[in-house]
matplotlib code that plots the C-alpha trace (Angstrom):
import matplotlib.pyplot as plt

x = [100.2, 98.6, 97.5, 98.6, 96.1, 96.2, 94.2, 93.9, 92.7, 90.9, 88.5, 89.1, 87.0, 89.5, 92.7, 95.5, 93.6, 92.7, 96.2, 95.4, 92.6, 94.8, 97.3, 94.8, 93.3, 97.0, 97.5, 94.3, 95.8, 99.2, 100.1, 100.5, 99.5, 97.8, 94.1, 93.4, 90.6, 89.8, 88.1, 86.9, 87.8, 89.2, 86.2, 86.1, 84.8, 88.5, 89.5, 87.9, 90.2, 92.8, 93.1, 93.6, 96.2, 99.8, 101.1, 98.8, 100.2, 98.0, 98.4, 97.5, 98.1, 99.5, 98.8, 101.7, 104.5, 106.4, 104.5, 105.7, 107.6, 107.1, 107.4, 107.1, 107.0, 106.0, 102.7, 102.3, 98.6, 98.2, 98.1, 96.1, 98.5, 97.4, 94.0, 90.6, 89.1, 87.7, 85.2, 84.4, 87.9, 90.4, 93.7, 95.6, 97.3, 93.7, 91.9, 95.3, 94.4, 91.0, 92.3, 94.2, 91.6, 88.6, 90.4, 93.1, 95.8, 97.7, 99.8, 102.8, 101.3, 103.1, 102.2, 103.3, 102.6, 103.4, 102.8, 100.3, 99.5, 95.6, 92.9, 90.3, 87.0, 86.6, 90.4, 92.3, 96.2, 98.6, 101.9, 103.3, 101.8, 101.2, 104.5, 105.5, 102.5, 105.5, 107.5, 104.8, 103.7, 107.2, 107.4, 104.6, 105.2, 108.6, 106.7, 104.6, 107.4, 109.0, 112.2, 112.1, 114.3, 113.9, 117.7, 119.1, 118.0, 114.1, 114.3, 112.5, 114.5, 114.1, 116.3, 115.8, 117.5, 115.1, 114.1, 115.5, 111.8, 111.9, 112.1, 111.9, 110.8, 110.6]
y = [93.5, 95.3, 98.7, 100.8, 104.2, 107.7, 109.3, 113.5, 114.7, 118.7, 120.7, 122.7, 125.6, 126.6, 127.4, 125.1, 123.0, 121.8, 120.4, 117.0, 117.3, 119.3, 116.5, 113.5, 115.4, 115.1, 111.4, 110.3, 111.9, 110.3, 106.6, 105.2, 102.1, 103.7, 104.5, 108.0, 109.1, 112.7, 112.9, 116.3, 113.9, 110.2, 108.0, 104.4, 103.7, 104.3, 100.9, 98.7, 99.8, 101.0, 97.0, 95.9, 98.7, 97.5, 101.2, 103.9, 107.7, 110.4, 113.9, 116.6, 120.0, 121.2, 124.0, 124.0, 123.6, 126.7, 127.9, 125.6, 123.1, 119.5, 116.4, 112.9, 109.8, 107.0, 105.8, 103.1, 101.9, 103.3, 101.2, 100.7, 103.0, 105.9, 106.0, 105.3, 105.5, 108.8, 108.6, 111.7, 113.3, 110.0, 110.0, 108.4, 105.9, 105.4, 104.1, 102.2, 100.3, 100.0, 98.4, 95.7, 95.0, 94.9, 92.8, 91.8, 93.8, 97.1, 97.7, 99.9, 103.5, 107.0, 111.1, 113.6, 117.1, 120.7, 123.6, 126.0, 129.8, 130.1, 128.0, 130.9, 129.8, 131.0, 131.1, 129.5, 127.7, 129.9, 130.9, 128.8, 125.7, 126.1, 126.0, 122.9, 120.7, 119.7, 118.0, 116.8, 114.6, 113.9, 112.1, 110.4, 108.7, 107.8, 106.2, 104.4, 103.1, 102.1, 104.1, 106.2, 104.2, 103.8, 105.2, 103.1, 105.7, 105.4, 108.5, 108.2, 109.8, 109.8, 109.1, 112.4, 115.6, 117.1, 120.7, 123.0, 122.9, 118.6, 117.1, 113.3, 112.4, 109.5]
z = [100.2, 103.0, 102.3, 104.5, 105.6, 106.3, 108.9, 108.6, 111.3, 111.7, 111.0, 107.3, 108.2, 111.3, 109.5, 110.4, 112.2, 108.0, 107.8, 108.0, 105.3, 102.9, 103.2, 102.9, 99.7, 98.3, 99.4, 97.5, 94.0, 94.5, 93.6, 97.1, 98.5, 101.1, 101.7, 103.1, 105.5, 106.5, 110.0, 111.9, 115.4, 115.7, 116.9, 118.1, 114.4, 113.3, 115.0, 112.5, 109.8, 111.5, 112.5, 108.8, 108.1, 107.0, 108.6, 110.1, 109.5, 111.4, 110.6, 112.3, 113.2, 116.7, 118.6, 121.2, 118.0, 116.1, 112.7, 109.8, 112.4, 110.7, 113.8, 113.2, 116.3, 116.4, 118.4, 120.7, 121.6, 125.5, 128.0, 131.5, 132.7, 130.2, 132.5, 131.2, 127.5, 127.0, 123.9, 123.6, 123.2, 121.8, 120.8, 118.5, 121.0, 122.7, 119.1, 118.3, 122.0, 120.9, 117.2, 119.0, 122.1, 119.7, 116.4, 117.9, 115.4, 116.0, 112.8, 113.3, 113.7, 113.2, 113.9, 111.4, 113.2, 111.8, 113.7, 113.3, 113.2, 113.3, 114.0, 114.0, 111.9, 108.9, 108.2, 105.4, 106.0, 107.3, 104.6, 107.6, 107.3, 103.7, 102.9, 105.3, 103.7, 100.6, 104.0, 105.5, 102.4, 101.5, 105.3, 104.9, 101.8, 103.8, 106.6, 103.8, 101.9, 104.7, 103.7, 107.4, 109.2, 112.8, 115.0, 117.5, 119.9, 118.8, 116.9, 113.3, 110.4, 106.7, 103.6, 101.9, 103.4, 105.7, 105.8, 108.7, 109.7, 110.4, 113.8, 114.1, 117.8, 119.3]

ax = plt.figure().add_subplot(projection="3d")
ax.plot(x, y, z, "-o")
ax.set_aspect("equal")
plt.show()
């Protein structure tokens, strides 16, 4: 079976902006099938192993979400259309392009977002975001397990009862 991996992105010493370390420092302690990077940035490095993923899940905090808001979609690698690769500010869709131009392989690829208070240096996790990262694990091991089910409308939803706090996009 194809392990599947799990990308936290941000920087720890900025608040919120740690989410997606505190979340991959979780992952690696549970019993998933899943690796688990933590990056301060994505870098073209990341298509390499993205490429031999079963499932990629990014997380990440957001700046233009409410406080504690979790959000989960589903990424598509961008396209000509997107405009030109950018390495010194990529995306997730842009190293998901570079996964399947380079090696030829884009697994299916998700972002689980959550909203956050304060990304001043020298700050720790908001109560905010603190108290979403229980729903933000509990989605990702979803996506990994494969028991999110994609809606006929594209949305991404989850077998467990979601928080108030939960929005699936598509």
């Amino acid at each position: 079976m194809t392990r599947s991996l799990v990308i936290g992105i941000g920087n720890p010493l900025r608040g919120d902006d740690g989410l997606g370390q505190t979340v991959v420092e979780r992952i690696g302690a549970m019993n998933l099938n899943a690796d688990a990077l933590a990056v301060t940035q994505l870098t073209p490095e990341l298509a390499e192993p993205i490429s031999s993923a079963g499932t990629v899940v990014f997380v990440d905090a957001a700046h233009d979400e409410p406080p504690g808001k979790v959000n989960c979609s589903r990424i598509n690698p961008a396209t000509e259309d997107d405009g030109p690769i950018m390495t010194h500010h990529l995306g997730p869709a842009t190293v998901l392009s570079l996964a399947e131009k380079l090696y030829g392989q884009c697994p299916p690829a998700y972002i689980v977002t959550t909203g956050g208070d304060q990304f001043q240096l020298g700050t720790p996790l908001s109560a905010s975001v603190q108290l979403a990262v229980p729903e933000v694990l509990r989605v990702v091991q979803e996506l990994l397990h494969g028991t999110a089910m994609e809606r006929g409308n594209g949305t991404i939803g989850t077998n467990s009862a979601p928080n108030d706090a939960l929005s699936i996009l598509d």
